[in-house]
N, C-alpha and C positions, 0 to 999 in steps of 0.2 A: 504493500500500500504506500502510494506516497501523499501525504499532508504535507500543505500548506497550511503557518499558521499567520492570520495576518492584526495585527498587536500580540507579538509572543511575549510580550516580555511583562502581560498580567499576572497575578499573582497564582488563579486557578489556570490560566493560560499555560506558562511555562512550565508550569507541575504536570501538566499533561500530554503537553511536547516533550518533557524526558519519560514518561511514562510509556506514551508511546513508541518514542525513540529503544527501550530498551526490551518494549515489545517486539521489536526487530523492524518498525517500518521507517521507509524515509522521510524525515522531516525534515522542511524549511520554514523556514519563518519572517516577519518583516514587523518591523518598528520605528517609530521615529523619535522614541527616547526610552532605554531602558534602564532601571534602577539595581541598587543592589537589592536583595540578596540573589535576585534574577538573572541580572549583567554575571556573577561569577557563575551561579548552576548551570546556566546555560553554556556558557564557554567551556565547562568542565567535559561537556557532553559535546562539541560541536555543533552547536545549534546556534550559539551567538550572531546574527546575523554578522555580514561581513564588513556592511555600509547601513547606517541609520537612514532612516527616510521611505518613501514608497516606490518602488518600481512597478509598473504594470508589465514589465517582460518577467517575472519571476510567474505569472502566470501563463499555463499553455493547457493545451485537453490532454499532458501527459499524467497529469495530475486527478487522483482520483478524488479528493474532495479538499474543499478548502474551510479552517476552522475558521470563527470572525469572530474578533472579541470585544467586548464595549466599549474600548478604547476610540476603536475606529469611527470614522465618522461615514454616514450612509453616501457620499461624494467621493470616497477614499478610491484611487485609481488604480487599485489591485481590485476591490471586491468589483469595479464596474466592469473591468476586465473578465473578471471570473463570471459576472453574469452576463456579460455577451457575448462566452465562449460555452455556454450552459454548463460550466462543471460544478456540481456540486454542492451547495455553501451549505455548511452547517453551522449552529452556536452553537457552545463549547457543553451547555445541559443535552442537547439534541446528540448529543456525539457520545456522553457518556451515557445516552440512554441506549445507542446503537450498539455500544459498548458491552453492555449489561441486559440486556432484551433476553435474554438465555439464563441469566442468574434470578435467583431471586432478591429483590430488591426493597432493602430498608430507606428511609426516607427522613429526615426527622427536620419536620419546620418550625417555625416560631419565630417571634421576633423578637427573641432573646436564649439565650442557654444552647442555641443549635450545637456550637463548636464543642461546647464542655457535654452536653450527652454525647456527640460524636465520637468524642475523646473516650470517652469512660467505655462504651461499648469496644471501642477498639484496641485501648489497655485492657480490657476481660479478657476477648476473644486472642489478642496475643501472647497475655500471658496461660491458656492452654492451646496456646499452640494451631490454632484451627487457620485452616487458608480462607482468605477473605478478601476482596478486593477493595476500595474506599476512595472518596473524598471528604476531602477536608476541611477547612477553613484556616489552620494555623499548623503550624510547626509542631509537630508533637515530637518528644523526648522517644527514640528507638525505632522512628519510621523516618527513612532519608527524605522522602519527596510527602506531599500532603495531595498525591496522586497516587495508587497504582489500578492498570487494570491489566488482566491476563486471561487468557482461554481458559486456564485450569478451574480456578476458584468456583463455588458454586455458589456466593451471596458477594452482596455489594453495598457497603455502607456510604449512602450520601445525606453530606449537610445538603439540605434543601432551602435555598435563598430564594425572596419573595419580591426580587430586586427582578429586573427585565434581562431577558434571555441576550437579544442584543439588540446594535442600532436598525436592525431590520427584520429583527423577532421579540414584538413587546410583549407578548407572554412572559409571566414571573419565573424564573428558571424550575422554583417546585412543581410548576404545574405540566412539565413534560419528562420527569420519571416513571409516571406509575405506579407506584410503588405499592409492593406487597405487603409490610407494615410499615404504617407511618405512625409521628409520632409531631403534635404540637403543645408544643412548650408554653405559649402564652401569647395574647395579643393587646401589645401597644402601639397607634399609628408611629408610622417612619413613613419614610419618601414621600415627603409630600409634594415632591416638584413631580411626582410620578400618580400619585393617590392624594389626589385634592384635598378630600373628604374622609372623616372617619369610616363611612358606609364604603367609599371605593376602596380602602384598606383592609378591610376586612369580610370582604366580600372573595378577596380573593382567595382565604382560607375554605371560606364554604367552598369554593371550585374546586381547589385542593384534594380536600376532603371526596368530590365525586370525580377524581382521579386515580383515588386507590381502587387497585383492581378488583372484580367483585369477589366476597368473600373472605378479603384481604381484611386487616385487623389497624384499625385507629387506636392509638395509645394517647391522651389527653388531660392536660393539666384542669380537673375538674376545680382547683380551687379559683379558676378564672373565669367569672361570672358571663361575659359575652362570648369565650371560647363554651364554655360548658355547656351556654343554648345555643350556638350551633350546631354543636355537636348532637346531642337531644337531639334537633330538628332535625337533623339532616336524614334522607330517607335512601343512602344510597345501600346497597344491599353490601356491610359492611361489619362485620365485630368492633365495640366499641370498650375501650377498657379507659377507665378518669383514674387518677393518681392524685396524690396530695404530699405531706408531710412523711416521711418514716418517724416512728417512734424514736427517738432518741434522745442524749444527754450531753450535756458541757461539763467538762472538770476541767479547772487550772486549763484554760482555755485550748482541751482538745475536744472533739466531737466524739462521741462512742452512740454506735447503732445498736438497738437494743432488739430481741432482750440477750443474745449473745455479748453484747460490750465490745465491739469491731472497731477496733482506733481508727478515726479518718484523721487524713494529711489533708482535708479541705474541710469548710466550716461553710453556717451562713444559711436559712430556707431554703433560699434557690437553688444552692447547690444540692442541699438535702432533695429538694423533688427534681433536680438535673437525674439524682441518682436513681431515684427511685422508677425516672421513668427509664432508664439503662437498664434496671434490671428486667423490667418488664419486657424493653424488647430481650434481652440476653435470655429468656425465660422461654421467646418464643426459638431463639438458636440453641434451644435445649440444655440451658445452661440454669444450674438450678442456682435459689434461692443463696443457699449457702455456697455454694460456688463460687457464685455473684461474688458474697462479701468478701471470702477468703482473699479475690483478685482485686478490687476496690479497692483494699487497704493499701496499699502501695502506689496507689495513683497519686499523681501530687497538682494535677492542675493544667488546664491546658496554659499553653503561653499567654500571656499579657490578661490574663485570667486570675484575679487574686494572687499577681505571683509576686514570690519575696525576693526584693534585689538587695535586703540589708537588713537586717536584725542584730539587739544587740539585748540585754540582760531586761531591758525595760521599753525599747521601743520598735517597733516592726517599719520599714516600710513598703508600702506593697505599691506594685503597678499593675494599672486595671483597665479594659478594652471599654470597659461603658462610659455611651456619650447618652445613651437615649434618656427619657425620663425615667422609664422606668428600669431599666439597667442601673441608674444614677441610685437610685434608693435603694434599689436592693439590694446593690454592695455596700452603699454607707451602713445599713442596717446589719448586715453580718458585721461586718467589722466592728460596730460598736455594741453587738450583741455578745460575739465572742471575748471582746477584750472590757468590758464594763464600768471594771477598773480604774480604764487609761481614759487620757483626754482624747480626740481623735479633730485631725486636723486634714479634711478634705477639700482637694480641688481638682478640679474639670475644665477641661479645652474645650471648648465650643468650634467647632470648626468645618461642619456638615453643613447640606444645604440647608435640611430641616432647622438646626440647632441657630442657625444666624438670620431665620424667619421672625421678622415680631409677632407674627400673629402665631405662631405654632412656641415660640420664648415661653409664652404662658402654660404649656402643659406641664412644664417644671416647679410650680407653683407647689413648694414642700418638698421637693426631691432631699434636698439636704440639713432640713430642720434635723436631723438626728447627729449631727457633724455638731461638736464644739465650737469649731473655726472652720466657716464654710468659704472658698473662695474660689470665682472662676476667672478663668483665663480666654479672654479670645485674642488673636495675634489679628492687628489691624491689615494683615499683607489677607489673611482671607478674606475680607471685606472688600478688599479690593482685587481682589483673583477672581472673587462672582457678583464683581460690579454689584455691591450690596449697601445698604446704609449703614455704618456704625452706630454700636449700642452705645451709651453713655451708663454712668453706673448706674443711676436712677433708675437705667432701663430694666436693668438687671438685675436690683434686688426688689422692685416690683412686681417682675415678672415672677420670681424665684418664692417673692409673698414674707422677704427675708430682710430687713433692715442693717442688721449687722454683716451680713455678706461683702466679702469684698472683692474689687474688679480689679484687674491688671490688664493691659493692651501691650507693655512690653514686655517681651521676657526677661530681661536685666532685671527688673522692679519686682517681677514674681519671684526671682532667683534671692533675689536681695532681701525679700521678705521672707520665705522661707527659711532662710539661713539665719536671721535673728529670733527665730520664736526657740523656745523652751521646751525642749522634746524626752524631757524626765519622765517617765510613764506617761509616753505619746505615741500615739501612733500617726502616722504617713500614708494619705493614699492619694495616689495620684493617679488620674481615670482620666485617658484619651483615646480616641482613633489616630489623632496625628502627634505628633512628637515634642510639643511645645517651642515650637518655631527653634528647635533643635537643639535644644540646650541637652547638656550631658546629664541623664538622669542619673547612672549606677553614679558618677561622681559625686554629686549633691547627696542622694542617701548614704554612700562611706563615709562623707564627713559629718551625716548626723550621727553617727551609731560606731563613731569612733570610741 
């Protein structure tokens, strides 16, 4: 087979350009700027394109299909090339579906925790040993690529994103798996430059839902009130199984699952019904109960998921993927769940399209009332990357419903004030998608926790 991928140098993109690649077929690819940690994976494989930018002679009808990634734009003069020589085009969900059409296919959506049940199902299933194929969303600890797919395997683990398949297939990439068990996590609107409306956000879950194939088995966070009456209502000819809480306990701030007492390496509700909905599906890959926890115990978290960059006798500091609202509360709340104790000193990048909307600002309204020291950071170069209006503070602890909250636009100013607070039984959390206009984070927490 030979692919073409055209923006290789995405994140799901290049993970499946060596995926493929080491499937044995020929791939190319084309870019017109690639990052790390993509620019070296891909070089390591020979895939690195050779010249940045787009050529339309890299497409011909020797090519048996071409992948298109959302980078691209629908004017992009490979893909118009590729559609008026009829080869092929697929998005990159469309491809893993092509992929996996023979296995049976797990699915797990939500618009939050997708990564960390992914994760946790695939630390089970690795730790005995079982062949599996997957996608990912993050780098996970003992799998080189957050890709693989292969002939042998007879299931296939996909994070299911509810984000557009690509620039010329607006279908949500969950809604072209099919999947044999699905599982959704929860729903909070996002994309709203893509889903206006609450109702168009969550409409999409219902489709979802009559996409699992008949027969197939829905696993659902029953403790979330507009997921759980969909769910209810939905008439598609389906097994329906809700999930909540596991019974469990905090000592000296570790979690024990009960009534066995299973030390977890992660903490926090979410996390607790992240697990809870792994086990279920691991339950349906025939993996029992006890099984389950035995392999659990040793999980420590997917990346930028509650993960610890710095610990010292009395202060933790963690770094954490939520930007949304409710991503935003759910970690400030484990974390000050778990540690009760300590002060807790939370802040957030604002740097999404949703998240630097004034009108959509407001759903953050309490996100961080459980934060001692609640502060967010928006870097003013995004405001002007999506030609946006800057927030002023007032906007922001309005919006947030929080007076003492406090705003940074530089990141010197943010650096500088974190470095002067008092982190004696304190804890540190710092929650982004993007990197805080690049400031050196593992640096800042060694010097708190020295």
């Amino acid at each position: 087979m030979r692919i073409h991928f055209i923006a290789i140098g995405g994140s799901a993109m290049h993970n499946l350009a060596i995926a493929l690649h080491k499937k044995g077929y020929q791939i190319s690819g084309s870019d017109d700027v690639i990052f790390e940690p993509a620019k070296s994976r891909l070089d390591k494989y020979g895939l690195l394109p050779a010249e940045m930018g787009w050529n339309e002679n890299r497409i011909s009808t020797h090519l048996d299909a071409v992948i298109l990634g959302m980078h691209a734009r629908i004017d992009n003069p490979e893909l118009l090339k590729a559609q008026e020589l009829g080869v092929k085009i697929y998005s990159y969900p469309e491809y893993i579906y092509e992929q996996s059409k023979n296995k049976l296919r797990v699915v797990i959506g939500g618009s939050h925790g997708k990564t960390t049940i992914t994760s946790m199902i695939l630390h089970v299933l690795n730790y005995y040993n079982r062949d599996f194929d997957y996608l990912v969303g993050a780098q996970l600890a003992g799998f080189e690529t957050m890709v693989k797919v292969t002939e042998e395997a007879p299931v296939m683990i996909i994070e299911g994103d509810e984000y557009l398949s690509s620039p010329i297939d607006r279908r949500p990439k969950f809604h072209l798996y099919k999947a044999n068990v699905a599982v959704i996590s929860g729903i909070a609107w996002d994309h709203i430059n893509v889903f206006p409306t609450y109702a168009d956000y969550t409409s999409q879950f219902d489709k979802f839902i009559n996409t699992i194939e008949e027969n197939g088995t829905l696993i659902y966070c029953e403790a979330d009130h507009d997921l759980n009456e969909i769910a209810i209502k939905s008439t598609a000819k389906i097994n329906k199984i809700g999930y909540g809480i596991p019974n469990h306990e905090i000592v000296n701030g570790i979690t024990y699952l009960l009534p066995n007492k299973t030390a977890l390496k992660i903490f926090g509700d979410h996390n607790l019904m992240n697990l809870n909905a792994a086990k279920l599906v691991c339950q349906k890959l025939n993996i029992s109960a006890n099984d389950f926890n035995e392999a659990i115990a040793s999980f420590t978290g997917a990346a930028k998921r509650l993960e610890v960059i710095s610990a010292d006798e009395s202060t933790n500091v963690y770094k954490d993927f939520a930007h949304s609202p409710s991503k935003l509360k759910a970690t400030i709340d484990a974390v000050k769940s778990q540690f009760s104790n300590r002060k807790l000193v939370a802040c957030i990048e604002l740097h999404t399209f949703s998240s630097l909307n004034k009108d959509f600002l407001k759903e953050y309204a309490g996100a961080m009332d459980k934060a001692d020291e609640a502060i967010v950071f928006i870097d003013l170069k995004s405001f002007e990357q999506k030609r946006m209006e800057p927030f002023s503070e007032n906007d922001v602890q309005q919006a947030f419903a929080n007076p003492n909250l406090k705003f940074f636009n530089e990141a010197s100013k943010l650096k500088a004030y974190l470095l002067s607070l008092n982190y004696k039984d304190a804890n540190l959390l710092m929650m982004s998608s993007g990197n805080y206009a690049g400031f050196d984070l593992p640096e800042l927490a060694a010097s708190l926790t020295k």
